[in-house]
N, CA, C and O of each residue as an XYZ file, in Angstrom:
624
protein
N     138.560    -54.586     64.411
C     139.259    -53.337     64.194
C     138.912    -52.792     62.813
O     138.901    -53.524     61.823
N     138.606    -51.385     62.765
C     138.003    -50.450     61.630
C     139.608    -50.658     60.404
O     140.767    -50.342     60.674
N     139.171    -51.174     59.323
C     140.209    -50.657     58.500
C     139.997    -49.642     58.162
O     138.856    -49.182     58.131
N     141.333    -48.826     57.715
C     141.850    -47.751     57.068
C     141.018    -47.276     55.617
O     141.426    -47.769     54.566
N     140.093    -46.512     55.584
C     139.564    -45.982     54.327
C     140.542    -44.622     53.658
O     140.670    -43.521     54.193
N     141.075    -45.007     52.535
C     141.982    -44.286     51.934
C     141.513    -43.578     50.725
O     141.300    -44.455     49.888
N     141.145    -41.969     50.036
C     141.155    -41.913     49.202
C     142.271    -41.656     47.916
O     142.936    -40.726     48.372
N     142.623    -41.849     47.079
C     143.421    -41.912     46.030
C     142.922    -40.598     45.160
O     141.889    -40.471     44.502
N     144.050    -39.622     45.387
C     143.121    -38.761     43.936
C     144.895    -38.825     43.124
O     145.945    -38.306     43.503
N     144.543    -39.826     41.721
C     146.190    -39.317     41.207
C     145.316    -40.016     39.672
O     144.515    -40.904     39.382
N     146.150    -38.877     38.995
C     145.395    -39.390     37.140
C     146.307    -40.382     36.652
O     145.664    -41.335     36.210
N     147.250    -40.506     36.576
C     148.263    -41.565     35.883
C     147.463    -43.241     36.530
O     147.221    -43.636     37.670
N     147.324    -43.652     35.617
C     146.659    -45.073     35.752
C     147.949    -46.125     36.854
O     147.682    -46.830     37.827
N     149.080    -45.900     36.328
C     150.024    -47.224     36.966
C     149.979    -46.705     38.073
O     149.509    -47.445     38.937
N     150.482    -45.071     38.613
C     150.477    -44.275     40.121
C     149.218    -44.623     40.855
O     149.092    -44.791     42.068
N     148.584    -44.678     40.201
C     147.285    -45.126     41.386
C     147.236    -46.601     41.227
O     146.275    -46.879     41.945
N     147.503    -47.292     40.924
C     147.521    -48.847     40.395
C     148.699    -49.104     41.846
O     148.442    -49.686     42.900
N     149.575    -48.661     41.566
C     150.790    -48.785     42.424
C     150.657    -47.917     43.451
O     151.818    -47.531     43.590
N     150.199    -47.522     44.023
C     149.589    -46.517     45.404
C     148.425    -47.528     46.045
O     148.348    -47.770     47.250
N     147.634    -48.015     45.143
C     146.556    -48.952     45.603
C     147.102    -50.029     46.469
O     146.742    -50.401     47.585
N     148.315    -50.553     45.477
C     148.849    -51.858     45.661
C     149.271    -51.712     47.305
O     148.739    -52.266     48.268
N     150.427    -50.757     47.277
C     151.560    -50.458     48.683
C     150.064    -50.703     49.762
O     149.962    -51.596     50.603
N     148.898    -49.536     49.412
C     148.741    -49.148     50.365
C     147.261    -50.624     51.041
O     146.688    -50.669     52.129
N     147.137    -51.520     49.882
C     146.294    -52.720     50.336
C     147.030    -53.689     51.041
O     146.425    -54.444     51.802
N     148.254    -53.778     50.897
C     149.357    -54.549     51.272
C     149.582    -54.316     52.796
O     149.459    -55.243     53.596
N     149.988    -52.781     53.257
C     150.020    -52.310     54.394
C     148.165    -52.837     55.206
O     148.168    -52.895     56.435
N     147.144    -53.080     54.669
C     146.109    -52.889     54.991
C     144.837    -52.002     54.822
O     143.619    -52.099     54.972
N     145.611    -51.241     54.498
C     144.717    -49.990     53.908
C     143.177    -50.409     53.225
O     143.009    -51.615     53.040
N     142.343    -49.722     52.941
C     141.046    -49.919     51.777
C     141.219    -48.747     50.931
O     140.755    -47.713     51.412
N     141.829    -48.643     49.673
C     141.800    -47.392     49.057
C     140.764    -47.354     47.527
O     140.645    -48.344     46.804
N     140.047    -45.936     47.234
C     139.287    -46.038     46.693
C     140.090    -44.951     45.780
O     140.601    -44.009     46.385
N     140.209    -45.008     44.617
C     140.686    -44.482     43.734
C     140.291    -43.433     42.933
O     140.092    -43.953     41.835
N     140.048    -42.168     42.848
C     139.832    -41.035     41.661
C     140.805    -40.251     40.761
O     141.634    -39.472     41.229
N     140.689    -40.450     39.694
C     141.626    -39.677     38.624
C     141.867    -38.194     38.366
O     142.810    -37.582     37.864
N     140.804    -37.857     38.834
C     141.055    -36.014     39.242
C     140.589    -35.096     39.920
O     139.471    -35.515     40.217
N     140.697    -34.208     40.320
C     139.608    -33.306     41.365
C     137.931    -33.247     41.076
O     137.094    -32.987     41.940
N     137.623    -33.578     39.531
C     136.302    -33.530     39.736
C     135.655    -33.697     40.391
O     134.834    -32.835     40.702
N     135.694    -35.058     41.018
C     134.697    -35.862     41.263
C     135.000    -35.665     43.039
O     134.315    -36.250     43.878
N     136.159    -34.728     43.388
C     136.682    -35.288     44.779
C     135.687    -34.839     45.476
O     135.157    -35.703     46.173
N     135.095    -33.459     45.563
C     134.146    -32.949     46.737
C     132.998    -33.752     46.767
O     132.607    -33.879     47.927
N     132.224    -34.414     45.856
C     131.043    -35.417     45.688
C     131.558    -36.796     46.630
O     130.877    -37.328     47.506
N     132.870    -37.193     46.223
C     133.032    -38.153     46.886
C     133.339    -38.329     48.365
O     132.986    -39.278     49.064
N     133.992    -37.355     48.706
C     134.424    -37.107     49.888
C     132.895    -36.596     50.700
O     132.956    -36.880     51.896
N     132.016    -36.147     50.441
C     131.238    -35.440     51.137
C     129.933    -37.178     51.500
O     129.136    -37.306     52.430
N     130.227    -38.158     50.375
C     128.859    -39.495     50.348
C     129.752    -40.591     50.486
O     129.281    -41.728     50.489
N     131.175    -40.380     50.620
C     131.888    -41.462     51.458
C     132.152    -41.119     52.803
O     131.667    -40.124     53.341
N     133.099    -42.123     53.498
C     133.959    -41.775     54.802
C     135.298    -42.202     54.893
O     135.637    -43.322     55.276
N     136.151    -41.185     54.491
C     137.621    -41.530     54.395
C     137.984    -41.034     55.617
O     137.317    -40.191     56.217
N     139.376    -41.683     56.164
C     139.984    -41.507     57.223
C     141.308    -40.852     56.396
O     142.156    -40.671     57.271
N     141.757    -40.496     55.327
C     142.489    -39.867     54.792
C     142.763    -39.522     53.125
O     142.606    -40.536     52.446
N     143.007    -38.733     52.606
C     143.602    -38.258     51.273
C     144.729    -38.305     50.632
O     145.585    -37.472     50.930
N     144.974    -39.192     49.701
C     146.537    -39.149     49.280
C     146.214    -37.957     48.264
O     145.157    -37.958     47.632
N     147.032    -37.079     48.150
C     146.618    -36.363     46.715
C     147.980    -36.092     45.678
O     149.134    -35.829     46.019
N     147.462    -36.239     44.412
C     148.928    -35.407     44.170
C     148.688    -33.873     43.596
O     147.622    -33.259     43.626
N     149.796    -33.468     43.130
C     149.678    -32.107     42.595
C     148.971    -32.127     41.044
O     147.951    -31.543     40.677
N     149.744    -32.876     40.386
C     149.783    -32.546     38.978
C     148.474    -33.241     38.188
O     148.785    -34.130     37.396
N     147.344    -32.998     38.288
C     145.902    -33.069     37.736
C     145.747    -32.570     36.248
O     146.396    -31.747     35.603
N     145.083    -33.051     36.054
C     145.026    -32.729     34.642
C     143.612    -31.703     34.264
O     143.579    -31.237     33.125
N     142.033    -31.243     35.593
C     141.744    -30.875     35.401
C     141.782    -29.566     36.926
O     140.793    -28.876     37.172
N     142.900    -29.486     37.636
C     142.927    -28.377     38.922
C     143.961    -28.953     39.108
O     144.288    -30.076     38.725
N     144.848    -27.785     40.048
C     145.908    -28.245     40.603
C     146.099    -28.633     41.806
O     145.423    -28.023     42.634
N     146.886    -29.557     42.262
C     146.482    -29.757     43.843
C     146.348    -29.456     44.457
O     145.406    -29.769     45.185
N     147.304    -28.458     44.725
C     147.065    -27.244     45.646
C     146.205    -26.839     45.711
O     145.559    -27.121     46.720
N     145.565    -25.869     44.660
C     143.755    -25.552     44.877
C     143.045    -26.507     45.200
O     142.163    -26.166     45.988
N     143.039    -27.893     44.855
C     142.279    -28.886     45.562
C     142.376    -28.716     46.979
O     141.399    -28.544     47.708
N     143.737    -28.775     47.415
C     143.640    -29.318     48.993
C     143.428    -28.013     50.017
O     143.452    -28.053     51.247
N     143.192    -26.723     49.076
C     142.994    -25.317     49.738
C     141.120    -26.180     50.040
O     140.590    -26.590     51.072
N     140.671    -26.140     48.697
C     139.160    -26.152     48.612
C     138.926    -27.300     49.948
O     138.217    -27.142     50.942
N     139.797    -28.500     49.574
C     138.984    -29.651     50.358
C     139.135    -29.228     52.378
O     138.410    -29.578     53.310
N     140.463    -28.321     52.349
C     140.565    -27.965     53.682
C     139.374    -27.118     53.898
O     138.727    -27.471     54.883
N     138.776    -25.836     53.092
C     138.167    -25.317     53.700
C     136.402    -26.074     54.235
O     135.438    -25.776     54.940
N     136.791    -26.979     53.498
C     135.202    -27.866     54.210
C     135.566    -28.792     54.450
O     134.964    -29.583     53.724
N     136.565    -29.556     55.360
C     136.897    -30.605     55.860
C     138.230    -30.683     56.845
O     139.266    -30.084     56.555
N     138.106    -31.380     57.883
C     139.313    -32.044     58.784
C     140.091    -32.793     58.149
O     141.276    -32.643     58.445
N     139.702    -34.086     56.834
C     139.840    -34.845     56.922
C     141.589    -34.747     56.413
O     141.878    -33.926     55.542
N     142.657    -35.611     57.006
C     143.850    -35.599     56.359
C     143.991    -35.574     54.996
O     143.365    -36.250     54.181
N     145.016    -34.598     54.748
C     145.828    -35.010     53.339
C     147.454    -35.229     53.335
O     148.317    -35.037     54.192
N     147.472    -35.492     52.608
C     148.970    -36.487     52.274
C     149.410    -36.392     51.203
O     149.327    -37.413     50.522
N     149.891    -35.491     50.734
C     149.975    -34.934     49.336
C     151.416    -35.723     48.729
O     152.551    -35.422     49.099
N     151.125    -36.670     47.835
C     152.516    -37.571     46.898
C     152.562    -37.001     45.673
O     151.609    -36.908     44.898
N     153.552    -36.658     45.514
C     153.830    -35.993     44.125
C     155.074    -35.959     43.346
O     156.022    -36.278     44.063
N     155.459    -35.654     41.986
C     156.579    -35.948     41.935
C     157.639    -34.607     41.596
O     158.750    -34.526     41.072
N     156.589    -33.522     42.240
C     157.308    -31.984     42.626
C     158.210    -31.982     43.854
O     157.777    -31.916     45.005
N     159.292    -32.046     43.575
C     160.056    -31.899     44.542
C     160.751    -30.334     44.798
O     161.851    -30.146     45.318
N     159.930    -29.399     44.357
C     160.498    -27.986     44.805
C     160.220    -27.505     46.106
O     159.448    -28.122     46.839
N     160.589    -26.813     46.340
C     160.466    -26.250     48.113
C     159.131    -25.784     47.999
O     158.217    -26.208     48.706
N     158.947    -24.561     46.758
C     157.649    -23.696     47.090
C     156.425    -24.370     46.848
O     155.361    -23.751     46.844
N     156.523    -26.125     46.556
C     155.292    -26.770     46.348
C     155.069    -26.995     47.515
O     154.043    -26.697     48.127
N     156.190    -27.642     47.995
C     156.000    -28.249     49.426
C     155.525    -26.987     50.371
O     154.327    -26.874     50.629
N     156.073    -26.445     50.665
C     155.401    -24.707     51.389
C     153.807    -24.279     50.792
O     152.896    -23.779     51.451
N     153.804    -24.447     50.130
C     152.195    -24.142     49.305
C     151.673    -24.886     49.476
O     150.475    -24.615     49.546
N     152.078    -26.528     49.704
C     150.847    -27.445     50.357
C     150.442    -27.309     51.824
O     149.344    -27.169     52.364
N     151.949    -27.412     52.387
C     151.641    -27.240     53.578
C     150.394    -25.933     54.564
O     149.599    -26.136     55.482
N     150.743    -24.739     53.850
C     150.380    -23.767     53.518
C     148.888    -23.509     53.284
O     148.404    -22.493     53.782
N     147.952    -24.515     52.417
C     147.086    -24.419     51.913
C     145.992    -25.644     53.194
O     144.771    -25.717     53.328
N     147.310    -26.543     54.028
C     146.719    -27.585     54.880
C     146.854    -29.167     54.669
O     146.364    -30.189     55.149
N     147.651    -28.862     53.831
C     148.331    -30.528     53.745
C     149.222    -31.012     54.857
O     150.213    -30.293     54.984
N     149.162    -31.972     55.660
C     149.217    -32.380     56.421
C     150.687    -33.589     56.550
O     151.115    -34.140     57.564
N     151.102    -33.678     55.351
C     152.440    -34.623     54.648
C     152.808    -33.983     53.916
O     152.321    -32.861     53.779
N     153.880    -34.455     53.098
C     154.300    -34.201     51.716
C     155.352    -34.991     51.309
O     156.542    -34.812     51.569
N     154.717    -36.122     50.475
C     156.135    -37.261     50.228
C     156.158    -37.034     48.315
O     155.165    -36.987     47.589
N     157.428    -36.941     47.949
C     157.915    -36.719     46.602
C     157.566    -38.455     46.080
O     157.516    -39.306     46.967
N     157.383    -38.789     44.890
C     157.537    -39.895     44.086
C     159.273    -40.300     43.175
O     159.936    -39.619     42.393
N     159.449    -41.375     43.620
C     158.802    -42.314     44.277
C     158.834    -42.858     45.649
O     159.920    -42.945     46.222
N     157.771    -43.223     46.215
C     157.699    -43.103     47.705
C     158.280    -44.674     48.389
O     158.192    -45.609     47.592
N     158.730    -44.941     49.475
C     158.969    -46.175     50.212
C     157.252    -46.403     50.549
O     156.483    -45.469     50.774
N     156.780    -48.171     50.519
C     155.793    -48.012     50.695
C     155.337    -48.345     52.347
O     154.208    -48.228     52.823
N     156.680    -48.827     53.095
C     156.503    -48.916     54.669
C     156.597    -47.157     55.082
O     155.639    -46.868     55.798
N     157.175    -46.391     54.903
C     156.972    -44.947     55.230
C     155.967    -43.937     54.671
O     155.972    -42.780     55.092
N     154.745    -44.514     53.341
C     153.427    -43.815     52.859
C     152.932    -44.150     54.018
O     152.392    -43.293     54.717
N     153.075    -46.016     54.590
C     152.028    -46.311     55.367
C     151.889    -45.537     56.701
O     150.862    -45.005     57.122
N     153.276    -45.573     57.372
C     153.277    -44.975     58.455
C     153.314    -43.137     58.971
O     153.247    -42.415     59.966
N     153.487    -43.095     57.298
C     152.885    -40.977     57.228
C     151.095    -41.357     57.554
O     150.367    -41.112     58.515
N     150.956    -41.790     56.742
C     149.311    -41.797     56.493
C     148.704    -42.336     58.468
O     148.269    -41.429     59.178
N     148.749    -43.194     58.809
C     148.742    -43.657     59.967
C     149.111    -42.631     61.491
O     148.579    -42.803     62.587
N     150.015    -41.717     61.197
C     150.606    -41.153     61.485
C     149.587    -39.530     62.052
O     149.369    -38.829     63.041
N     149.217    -39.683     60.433
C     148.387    -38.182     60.230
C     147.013    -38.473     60.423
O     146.287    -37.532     60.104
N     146.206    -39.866     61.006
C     145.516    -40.414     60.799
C     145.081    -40.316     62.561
O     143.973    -40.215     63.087
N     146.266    -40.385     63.079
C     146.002    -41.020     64.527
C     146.358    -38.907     65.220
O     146.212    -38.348     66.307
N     146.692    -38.592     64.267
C     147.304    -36.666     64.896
C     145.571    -36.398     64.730
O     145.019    -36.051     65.774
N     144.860    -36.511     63.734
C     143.582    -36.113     63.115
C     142.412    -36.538     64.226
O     141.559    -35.814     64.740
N     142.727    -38.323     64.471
C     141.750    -38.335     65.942
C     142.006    -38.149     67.160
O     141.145    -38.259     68.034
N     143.026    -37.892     67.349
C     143.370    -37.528     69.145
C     142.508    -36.845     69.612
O     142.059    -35.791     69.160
N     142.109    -37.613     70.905
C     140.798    -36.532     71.624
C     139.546    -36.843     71.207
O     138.530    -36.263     71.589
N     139.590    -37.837     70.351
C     137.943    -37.794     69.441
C     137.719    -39.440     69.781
O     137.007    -40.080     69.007
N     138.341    -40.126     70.960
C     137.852    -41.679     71.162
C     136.087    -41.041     72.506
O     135.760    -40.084     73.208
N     135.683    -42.078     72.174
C     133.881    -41.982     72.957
C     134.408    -42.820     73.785
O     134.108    -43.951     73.403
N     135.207    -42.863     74.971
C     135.390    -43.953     75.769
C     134.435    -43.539     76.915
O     134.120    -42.356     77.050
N     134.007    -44.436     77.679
C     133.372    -43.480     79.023
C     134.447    -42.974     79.774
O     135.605    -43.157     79.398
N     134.093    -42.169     81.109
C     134.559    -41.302     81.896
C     135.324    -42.494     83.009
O     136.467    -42.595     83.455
N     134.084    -43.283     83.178
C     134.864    -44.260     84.107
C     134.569    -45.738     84.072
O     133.600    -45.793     83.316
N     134.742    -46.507     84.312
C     135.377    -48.263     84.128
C     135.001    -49.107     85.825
O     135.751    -48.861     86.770
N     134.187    -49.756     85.949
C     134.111    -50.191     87.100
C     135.340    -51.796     86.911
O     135.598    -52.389     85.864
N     135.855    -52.096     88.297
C     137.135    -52.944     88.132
C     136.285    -53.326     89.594
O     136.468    -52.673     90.621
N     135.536    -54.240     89.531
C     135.252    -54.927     90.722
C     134.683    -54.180     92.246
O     133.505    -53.850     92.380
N     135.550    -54.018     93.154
C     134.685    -53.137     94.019
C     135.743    -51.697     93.771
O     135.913    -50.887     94.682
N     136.222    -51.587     92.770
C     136.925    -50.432     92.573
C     136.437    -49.408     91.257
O     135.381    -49.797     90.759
N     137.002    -48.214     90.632
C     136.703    -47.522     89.766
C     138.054    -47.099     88.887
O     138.976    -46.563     89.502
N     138.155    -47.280     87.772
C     138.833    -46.253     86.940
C     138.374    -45.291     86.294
O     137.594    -45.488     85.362
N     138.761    -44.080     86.655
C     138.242    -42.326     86.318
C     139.406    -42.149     85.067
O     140.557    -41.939     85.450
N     139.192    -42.214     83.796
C     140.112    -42.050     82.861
C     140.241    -40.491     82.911
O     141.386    -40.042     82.857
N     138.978    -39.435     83.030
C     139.188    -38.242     83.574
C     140.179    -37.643     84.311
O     140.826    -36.706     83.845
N     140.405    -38.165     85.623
C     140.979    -37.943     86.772
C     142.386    -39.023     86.967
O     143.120    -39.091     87.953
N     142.437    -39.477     86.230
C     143.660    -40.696     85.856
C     143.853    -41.414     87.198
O     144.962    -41.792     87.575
N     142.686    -41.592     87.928
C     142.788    -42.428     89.610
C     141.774    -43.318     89.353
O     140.813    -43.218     88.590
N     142.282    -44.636     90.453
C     141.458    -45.602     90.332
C     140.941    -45.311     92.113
O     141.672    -45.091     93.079
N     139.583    -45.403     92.062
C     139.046    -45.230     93.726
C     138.745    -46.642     93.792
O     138.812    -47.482     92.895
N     138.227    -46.828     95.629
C     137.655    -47.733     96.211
C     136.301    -47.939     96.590
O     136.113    -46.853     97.138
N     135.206    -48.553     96.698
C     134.356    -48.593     96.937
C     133.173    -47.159     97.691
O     132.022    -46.737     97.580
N     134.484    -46.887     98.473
C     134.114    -45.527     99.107
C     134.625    -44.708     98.583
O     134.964    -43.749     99.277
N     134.930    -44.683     97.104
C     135.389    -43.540     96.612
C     136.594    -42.685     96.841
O     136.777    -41.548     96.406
N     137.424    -43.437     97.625
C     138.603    -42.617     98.173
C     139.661    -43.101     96.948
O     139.564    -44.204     96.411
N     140.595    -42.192     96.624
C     141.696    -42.757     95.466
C     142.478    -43.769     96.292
O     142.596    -43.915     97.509
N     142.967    -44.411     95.259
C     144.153    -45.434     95.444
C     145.419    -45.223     95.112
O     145.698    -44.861     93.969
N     146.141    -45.372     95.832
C     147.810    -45.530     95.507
C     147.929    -46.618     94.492
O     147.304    -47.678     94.534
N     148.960    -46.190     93.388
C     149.201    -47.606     92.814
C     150.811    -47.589     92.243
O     151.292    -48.596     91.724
């Protein structure tokens, strides 16, 4: 099973120290950046399955981050921060943030936002085949029927 690739964008050394921690604990793999610089380089020559971000950067604000990173990417964000005003939360959401948990966070409920927004992000996107042979029978995951040899559906 694929672990969880997490990116970290938060400047305070202990917040990402302690975001790392929760989220290696839960299982996670998180890779850590201190400010928007570096995020579009990284995000574009890694493969994250999600974004924690926060607001308060020291060189962009999050919000413009997670406007920019939405307009060239699917990939989730999860914006932790320790803005707890309405019009942040509306402006993330707003801009395509996908969460919004205030600091300080529970670290069984980061895991299961992130997971959450993780599994909303791939729905529809599994490569399974169309159909499954089961002996002299068929499963059509398409057609949600299992046939018989002669192709006729089955009751089940």
């Amino acid at each position: 099973m694929k672990t969880n690739q997490i990116l970290i964008v938060e400047d305070d050394p202990w917040q990402a120290k302690f975001l790392n921690r929760i989220l290696s604990h839960e299982g996670f793999e998180a890779t850590i950046i201190p400010s928007g610089e570096t995020l579009f380089q990284v995000v574009e020559t890694e493969d994250f399955d999600a974004v924690v971000l926060d607001l308060g950067l020291p060189d962009e604000d999050g919000i413009v981050l997670a406007r920019k990173l939405r307009a060239r990417s699917s990939i989730p964000i999860i914006v932790v921060t320790g803005r707890e005003e309405l019009d942040d939360k509306l402006a993330s959401f707003d801009v395509g943030a996908d969460d919004y948990l205030t600091k300080p966070v529970e670290p069984k409920e980061l895991a299961a936002r992130i997971l959450a927004v993780i599994r909303r992000a791939n729905a529809g996107k599994e490569t399974t085949a169309a159909t499954y042979p089961l002996g002299d029978h068929t499963l059509d995951l398409q057609q949600h029927e299992v046939m018989d040899a002669d192709g006729k559906a089955v009751d089940l």
